[in-house]
C-alpha atoms as a printed R data frame, in Angstrom:
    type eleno elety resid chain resno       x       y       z
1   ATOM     1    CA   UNK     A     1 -14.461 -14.381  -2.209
2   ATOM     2    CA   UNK     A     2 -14.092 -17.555  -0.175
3   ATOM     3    CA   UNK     A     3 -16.900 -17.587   2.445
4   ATOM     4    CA   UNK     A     4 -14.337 -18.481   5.150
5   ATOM     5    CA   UNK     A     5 -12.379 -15.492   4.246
6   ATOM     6    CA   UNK     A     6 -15.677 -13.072   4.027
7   ATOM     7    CA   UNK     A     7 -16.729 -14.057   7.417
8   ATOM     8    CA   UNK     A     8 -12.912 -13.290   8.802
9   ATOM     9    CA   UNK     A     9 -12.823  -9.825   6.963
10  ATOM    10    CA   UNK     A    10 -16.624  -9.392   7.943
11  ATOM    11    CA   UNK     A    11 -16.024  -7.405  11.460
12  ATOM    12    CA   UNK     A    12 -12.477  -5.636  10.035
13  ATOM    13    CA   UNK     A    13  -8.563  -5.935   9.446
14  ATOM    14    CA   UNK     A    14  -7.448  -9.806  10.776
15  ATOM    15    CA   UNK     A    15  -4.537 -10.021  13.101
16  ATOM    16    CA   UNK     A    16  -3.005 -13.252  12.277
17  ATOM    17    CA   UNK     A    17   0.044 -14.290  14.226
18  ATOM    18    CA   UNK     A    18   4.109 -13.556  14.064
19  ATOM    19    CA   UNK     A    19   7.710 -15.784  14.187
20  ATOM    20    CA   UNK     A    20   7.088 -19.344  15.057
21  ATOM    21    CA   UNK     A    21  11.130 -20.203  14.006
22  ATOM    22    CA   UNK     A    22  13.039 -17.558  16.367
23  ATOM    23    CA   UNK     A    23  10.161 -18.552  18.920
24  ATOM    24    CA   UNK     A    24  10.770 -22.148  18.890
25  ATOM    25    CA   UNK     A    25  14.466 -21.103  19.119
26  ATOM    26    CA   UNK     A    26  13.896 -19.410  22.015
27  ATOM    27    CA   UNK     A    27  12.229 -22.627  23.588
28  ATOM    28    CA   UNK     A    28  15.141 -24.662  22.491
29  ATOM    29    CA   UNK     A    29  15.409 -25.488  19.193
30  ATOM    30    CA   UNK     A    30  19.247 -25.865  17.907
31  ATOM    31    CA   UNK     A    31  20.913 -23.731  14.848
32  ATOM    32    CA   UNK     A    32  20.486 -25.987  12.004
33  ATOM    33    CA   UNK     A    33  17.985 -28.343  13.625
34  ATOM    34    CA   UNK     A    34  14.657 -29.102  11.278
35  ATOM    35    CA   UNK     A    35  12.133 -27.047  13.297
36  ATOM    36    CA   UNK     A    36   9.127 -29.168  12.069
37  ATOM    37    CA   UNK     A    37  10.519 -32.024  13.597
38  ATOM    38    CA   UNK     A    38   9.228 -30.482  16.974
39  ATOM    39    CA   UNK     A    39   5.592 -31.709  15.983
40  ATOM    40    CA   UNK     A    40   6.799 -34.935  16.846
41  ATOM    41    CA   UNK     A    41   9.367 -34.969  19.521
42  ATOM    42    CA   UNK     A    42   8.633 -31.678  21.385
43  ATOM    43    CA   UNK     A    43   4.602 -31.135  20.710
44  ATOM    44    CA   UNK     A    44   4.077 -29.273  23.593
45  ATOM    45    CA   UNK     A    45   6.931 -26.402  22.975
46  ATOM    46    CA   UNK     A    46   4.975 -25.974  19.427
47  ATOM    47    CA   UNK     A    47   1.834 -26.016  21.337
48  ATOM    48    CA   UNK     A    48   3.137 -23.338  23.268
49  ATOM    49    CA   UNK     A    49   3.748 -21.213  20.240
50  ATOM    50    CA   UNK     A    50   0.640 -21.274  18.588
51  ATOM    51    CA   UNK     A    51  -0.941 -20.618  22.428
52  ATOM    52    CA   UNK     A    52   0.974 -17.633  22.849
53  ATOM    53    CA   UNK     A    53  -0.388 -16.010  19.418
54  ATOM    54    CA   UNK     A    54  -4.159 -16.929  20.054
55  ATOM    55    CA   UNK     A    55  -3.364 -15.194  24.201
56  ATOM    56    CA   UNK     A    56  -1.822 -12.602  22.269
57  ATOM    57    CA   UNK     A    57  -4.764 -11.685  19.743
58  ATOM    58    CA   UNK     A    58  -4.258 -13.416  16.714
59  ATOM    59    CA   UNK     A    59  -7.557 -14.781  14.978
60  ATOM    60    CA   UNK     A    60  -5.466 -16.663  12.388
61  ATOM    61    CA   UNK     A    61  -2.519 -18.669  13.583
62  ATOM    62    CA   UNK     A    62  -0.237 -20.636  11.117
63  ATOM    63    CA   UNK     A    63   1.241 -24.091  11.661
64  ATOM    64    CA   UNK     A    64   4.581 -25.613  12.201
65  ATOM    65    CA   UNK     A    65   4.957 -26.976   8.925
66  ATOM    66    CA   UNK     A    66   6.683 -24.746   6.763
67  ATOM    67    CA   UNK     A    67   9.057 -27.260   5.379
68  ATOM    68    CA   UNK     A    68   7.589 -30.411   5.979
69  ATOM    69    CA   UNK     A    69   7.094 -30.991   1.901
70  ATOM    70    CA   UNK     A    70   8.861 -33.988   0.211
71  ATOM    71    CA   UNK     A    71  12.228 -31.989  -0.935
72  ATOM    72    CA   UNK     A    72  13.259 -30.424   1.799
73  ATOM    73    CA   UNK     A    73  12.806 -33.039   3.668
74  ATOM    74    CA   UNK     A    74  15.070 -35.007   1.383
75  ATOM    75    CA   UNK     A    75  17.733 -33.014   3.377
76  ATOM    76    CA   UNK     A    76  16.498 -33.553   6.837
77  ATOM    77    CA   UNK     A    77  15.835 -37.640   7.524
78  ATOM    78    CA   UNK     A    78  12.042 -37.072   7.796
79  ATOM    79    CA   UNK     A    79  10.917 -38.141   4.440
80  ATOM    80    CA   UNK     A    80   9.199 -40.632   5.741
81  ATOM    81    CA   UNK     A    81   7.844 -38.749   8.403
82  ATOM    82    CA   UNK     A    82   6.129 -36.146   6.104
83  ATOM    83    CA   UNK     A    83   2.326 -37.072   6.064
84  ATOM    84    CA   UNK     A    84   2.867 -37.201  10.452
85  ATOM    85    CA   UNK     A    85   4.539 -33.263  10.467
86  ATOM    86    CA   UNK     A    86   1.898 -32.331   8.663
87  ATOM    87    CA   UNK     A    87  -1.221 -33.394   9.964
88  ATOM    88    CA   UNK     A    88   0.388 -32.988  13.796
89  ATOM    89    CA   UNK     A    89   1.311 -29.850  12.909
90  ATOM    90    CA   UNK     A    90  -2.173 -28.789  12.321
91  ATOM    91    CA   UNK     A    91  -2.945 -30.647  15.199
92  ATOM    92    CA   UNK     A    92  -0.733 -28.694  17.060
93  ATOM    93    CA   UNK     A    93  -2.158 -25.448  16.431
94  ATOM    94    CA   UNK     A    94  -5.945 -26.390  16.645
95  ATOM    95    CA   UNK     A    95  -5.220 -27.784  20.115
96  ATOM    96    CA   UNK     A    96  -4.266 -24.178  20.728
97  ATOM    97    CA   UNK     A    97  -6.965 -22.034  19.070
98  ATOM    98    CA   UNK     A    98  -9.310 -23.251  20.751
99  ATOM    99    CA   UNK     A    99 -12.034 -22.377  18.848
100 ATOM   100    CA   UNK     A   100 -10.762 -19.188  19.508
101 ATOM   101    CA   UNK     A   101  -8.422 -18.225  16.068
102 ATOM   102    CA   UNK     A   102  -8.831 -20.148  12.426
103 ATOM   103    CA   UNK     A   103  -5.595 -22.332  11.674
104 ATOM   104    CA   UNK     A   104  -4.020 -21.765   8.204
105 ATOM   105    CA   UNK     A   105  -1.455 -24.174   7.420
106 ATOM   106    CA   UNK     A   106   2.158 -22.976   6.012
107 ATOM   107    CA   UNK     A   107   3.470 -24.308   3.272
108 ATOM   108    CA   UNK     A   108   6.879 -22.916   2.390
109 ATOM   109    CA   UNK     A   109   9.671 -23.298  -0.492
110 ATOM   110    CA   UNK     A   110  10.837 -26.528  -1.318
111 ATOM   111    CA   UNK     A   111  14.523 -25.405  -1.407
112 ATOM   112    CA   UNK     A   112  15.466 -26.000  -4.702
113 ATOM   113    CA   UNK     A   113  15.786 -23.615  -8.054
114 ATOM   114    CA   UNK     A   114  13.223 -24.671 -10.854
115 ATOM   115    CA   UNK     A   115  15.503 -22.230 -13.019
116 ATOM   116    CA   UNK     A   116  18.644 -24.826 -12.665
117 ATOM   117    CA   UNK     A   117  16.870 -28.018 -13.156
118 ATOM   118    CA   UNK     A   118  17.255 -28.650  -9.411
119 ATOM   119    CA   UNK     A   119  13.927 -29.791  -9.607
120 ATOM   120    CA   UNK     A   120  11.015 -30.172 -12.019
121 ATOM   121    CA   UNK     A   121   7.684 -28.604 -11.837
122 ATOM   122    CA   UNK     A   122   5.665 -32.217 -12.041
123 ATOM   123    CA   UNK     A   123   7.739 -32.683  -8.817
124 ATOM   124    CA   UNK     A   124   6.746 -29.455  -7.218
125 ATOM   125    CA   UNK     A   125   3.099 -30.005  -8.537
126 ATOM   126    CA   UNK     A   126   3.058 -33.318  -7.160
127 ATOM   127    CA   UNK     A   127   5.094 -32.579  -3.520
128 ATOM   128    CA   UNK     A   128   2.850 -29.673  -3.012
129 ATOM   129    CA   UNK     A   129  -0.646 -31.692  -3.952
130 ATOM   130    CA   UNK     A   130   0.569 -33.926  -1.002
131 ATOM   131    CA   UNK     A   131   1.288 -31.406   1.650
132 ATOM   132    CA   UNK     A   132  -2.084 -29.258   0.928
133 ATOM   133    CA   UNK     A   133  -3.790 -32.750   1.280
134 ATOM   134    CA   UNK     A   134  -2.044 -33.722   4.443
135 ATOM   135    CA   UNK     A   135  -2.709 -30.425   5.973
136 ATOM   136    CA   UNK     A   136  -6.279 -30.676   5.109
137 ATOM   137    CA   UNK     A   137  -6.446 -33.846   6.646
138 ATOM   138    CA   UNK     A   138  -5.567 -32.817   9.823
139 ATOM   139    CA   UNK     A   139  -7.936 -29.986  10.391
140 ATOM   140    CA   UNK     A   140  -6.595 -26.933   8.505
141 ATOM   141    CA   UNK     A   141  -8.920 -24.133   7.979
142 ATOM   142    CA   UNK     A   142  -6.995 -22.643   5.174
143 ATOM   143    CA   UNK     A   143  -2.940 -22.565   3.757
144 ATOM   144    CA   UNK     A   144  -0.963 -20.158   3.528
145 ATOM   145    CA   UNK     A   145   1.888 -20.679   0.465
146 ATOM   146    CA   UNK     A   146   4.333 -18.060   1.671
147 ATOM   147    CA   UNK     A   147   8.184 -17.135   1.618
148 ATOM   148    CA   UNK     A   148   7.946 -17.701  -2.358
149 ATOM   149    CA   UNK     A   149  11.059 -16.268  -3.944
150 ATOM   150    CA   UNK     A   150  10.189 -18.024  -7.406
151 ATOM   151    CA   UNK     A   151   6.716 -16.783  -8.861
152 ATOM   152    CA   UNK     A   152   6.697 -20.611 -10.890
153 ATOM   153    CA   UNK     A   153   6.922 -22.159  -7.929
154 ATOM   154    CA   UNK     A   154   4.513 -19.637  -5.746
155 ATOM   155    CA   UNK     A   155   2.161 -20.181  -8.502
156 ATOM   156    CA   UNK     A   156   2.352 -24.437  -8.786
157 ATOM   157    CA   UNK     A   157   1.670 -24.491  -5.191
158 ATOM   158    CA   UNK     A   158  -1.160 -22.289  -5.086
159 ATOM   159    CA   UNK     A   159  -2.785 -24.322  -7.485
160 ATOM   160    CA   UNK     A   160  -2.006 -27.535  -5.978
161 ATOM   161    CA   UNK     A   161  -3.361 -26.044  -2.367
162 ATOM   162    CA   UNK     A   162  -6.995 -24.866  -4.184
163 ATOM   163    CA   UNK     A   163  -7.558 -28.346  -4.740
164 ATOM   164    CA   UNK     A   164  -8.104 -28.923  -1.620
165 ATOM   165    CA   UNK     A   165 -10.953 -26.602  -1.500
166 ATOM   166    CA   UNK     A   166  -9.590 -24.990   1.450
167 ATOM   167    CA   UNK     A   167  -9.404 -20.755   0.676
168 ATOM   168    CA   UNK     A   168  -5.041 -20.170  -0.210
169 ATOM   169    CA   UNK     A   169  -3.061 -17.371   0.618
170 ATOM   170    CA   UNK     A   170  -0.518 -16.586  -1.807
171 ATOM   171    CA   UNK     A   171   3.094 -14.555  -0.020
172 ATOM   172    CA   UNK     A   172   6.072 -13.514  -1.780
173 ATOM   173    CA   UNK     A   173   9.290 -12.154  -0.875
174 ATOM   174    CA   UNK     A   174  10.347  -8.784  -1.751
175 ATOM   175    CA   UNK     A   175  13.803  -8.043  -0.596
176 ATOM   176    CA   UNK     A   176  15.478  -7.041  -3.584
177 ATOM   177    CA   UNK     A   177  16.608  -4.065  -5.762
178 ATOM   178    CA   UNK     A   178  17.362  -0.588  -4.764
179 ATOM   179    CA   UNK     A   179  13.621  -0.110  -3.182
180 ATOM   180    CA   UNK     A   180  13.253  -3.571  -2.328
181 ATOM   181    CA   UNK     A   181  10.253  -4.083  -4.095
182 ATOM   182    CA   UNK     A   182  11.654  -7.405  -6.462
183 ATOM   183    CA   UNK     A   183  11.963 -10.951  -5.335
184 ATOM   184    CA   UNK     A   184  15.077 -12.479  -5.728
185 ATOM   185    CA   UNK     A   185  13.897 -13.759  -9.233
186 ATOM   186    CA   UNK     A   186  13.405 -10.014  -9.836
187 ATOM   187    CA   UNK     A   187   9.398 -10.332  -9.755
188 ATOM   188    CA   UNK     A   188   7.486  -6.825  -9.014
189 ATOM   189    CA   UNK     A   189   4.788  -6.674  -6.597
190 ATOM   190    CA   UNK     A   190   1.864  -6.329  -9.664
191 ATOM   191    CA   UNK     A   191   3.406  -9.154 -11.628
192 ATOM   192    CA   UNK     A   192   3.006 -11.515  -8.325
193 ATOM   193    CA   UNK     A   193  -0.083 -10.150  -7.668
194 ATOM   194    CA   UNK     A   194  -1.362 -11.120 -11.291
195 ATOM   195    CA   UNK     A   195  -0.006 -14.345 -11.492
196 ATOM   196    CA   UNK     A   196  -1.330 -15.562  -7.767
197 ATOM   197    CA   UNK     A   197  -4.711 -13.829  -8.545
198 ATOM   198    CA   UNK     A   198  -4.724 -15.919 -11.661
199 ATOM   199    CA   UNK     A   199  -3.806 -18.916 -10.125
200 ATOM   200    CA   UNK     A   200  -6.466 -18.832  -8.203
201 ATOM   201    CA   UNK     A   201  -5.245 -17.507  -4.620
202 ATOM   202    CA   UNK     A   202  -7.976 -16.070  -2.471
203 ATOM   203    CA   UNK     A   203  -5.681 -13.715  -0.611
204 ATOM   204    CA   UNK     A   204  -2.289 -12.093  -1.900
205 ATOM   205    CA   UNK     A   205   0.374 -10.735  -0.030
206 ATOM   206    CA   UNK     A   206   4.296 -10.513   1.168
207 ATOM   207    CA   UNK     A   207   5.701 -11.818   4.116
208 ATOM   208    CA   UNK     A   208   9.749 -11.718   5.384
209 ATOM   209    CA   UNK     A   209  12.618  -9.895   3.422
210 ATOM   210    CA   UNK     A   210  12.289  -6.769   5.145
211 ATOM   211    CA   UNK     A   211  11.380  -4.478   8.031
212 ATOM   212    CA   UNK     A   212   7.858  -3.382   8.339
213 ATOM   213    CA   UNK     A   213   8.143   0.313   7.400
214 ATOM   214    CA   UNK     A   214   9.629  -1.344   3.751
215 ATOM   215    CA   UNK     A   215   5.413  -2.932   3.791
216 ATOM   216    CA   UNK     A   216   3.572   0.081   3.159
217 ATOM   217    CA   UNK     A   217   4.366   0.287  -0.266
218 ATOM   218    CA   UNK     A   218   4.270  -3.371  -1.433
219 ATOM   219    CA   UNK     A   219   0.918  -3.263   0.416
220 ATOM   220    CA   UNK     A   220  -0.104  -0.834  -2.179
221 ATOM   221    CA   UNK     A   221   1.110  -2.261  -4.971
222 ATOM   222    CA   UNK     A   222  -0.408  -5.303  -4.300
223 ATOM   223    CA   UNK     A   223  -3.816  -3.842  -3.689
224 ATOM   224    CA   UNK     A   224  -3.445  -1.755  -6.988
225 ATOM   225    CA   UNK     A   225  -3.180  -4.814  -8.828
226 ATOM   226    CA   UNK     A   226  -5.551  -7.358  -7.143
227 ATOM   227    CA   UNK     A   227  -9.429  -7.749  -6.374
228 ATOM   228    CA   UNK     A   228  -7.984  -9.980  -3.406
229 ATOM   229    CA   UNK     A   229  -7.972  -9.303   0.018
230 ATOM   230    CA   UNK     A   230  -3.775  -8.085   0.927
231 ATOM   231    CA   UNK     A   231  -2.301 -10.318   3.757
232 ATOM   232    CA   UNK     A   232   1.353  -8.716   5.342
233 ATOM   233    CA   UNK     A   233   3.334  -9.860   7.507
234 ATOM   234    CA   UNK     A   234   6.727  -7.992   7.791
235 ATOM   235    CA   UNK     A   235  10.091  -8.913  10.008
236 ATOM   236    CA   UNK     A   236  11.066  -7.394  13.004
237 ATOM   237    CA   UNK     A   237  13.942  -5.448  10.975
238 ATOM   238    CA   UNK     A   238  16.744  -6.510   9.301
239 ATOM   239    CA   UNK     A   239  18.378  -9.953  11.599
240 ATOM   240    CA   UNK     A   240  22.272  -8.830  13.361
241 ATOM   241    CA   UNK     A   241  24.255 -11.139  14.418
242 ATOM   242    CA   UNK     A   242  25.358 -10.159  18.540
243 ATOM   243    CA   UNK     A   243  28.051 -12.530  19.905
244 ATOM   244    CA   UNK     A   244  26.523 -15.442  18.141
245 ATOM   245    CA   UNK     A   245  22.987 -14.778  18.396
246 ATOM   246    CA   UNK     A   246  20.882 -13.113  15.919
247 ATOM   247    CA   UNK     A   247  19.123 -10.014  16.998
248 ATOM   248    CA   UNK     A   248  16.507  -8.216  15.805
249 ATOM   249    CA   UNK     A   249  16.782  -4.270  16.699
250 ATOM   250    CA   UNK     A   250  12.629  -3.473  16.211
251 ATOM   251    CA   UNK     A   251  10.510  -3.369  19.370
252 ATOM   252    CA   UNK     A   252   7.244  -4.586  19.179
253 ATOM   253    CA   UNK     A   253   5.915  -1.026  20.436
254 ATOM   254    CA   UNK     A   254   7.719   0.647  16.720
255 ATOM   255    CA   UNK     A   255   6.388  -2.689  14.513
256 ATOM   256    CA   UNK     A   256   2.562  -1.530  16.075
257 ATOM   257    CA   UNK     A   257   3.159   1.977  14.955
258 ATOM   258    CA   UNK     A   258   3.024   0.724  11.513
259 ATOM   259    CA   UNK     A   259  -0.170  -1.142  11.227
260 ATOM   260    CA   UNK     A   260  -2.696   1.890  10.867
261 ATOM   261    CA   UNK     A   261  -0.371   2.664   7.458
262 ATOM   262    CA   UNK     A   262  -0.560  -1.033   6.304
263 ATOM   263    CA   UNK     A   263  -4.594  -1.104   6.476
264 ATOM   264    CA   UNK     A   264  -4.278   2.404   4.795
265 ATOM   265    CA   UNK     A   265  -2.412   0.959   2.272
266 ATOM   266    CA   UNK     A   266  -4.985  -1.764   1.518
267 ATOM   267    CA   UNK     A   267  -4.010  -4.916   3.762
268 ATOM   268    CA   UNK     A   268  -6.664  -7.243   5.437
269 ATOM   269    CA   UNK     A   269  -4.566  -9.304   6.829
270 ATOM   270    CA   UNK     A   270  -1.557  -7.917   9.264
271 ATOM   271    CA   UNK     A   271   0.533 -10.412  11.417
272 ATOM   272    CA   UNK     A   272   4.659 -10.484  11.582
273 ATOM   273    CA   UNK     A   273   7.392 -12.658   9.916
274 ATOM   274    CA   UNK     A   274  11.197 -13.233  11.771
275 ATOM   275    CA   UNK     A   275  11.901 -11.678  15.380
276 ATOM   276    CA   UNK     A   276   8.548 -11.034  16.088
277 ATOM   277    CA   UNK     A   277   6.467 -12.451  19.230
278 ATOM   278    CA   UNK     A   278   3.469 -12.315  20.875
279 ATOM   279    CA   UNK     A   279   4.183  -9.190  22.763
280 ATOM   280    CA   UNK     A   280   4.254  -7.806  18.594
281 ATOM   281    CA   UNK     A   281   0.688  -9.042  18.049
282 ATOM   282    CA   UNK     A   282  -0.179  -8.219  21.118
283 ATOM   283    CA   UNK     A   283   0.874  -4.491  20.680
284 ATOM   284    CA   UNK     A   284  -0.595  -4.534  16.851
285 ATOM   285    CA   UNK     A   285  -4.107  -5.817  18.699
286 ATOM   286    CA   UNK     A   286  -3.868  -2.414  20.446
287 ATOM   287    CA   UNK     A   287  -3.675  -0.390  17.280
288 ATOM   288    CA   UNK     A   288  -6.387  -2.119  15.032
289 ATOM   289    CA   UNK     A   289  -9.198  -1.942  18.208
């Protein structure tokens, strides 16, 4: 085990931290407007964010950088802003903690299908190598490769992150089938748990895709088929759309009920995905003192 993780898991279950997209929506930030872009034109709103979680409880916070890699950015007209949202992103968030919470760094999907030729694994390798690097450069205590939907990709940049030396999370998405318990690539919890273990991840886990009571049993699964600590982080439900706004029906008080079962089932490491806030990690802080 990575000594940074042992010495988080040392005094019990880690509360990391929950949404930073609907947050920074909630601050501002438009439909369809590049949310990592923030780092450099509205610092202090992502600032906030990351403050909130560490007020809240959280002793691991992420960063705002979960699409700040090469190809997505393509999209965006920040490609040659990428090395900057990285390493302010991490900035970002240490300015926050405070000494007080450990900054992982996110490092999300790159947008495009591996399956369809969209993209090529050297590219992925080498566009996730870069990130990891970035993010180390500015500060980050560990990265956290999360939202996978494509094990491949999951796997090339968990690989490219331990080279860093920095301990890696590894998070997939499990939203589909009739129990929800397949990625979209149709990927069961034990093969992803394999395949990151393999790769070297020093936590597995699941994050987004689906409301937390939908957890308990991936967060077996994935225990069942690892000797790695089990990081979680579920959504706030299923996302409605209300007169133009997306909604999110769970209350933080219902997400909190949950927790005791997750650490039952095995997870270490218990934050929230979409339509959570601090009040959810506050209220989860309640139920794992």
């Amino acid at each position: 085990m990575h000594p940074l993780i042992a010495e988080l898991l040392a005094s019990g279950p880690v509360l990391t931290d929950g949404a930073w997209g609907t947050q920074l929506q909630e601050r501002g930030l438009a439909v369809g407007e590049f949310p990592d872009g923030w780092n450099l034109t509205q610092p202090s709103k992502v600032v906030e964010v990351a403050q909130a979680y560490v007020d809240a409880g959280s002793r691991v916070i992420l960063t705002n950088t979960f699409g700040a890699n090469r190809v997505r950015l393509a999209e965006s007209g920040l490609v040659s802003q990428w090395r900057e949202l990285n390493e302010s992103g991490v900035r970002h968030s240490k300015a926050a903690a405070g000494g007080r919470a450990r900054v992982f760094a996110s490092i999300g999907p790159c947008g495009k299908m591996l399956i369809t030729g969209e993209v090529t694994e050297d590219q992925l390798r080498s566009t996730f190598e870069e990130q990891a690097f970035a993010l180390a450069a500015g500060g980050a205590d560990g990265l956290v490769v999360e939202t996978m939907s494509d094990l491949a990709e999951a796997c090339l940049a968990v690989i490219a992150a331990k080279k860093t030396g920095l301990p890696v999370v590894g998070c997939m998405v499990f939203d589909t089938g009739r129990e929800k318990d397949r990625t979209m690539m149709g990927t069961t919890p034990e093969q992803s748990a394999k395949a990151l273990t393999e790769a070297g991840a020093d936590v597995v886990g699941a994050n987004c895709g689906q409301g937390v009571a939908g957890f308990v049993k991936i967060a077996k699964r994935l225990r069942a088929a690892t000797d790695r600590p089990i990081w979680i982080k579920a959504n706030a439900g299923l996302p409605e759309m209300v007169d133009g706004h997306v909604l999110y029906r769970t209350t933080a008080d219902e997400f909190s009920q949950w927790v005791p079962e997750l650490v039952a089932a095995g997870a270490s490491f218990v934050g929230g995905c979409c339509g959570t806030s601090p009040d959810f990690i506050r209220a989860c802080a309640g139920r794992l003192s």
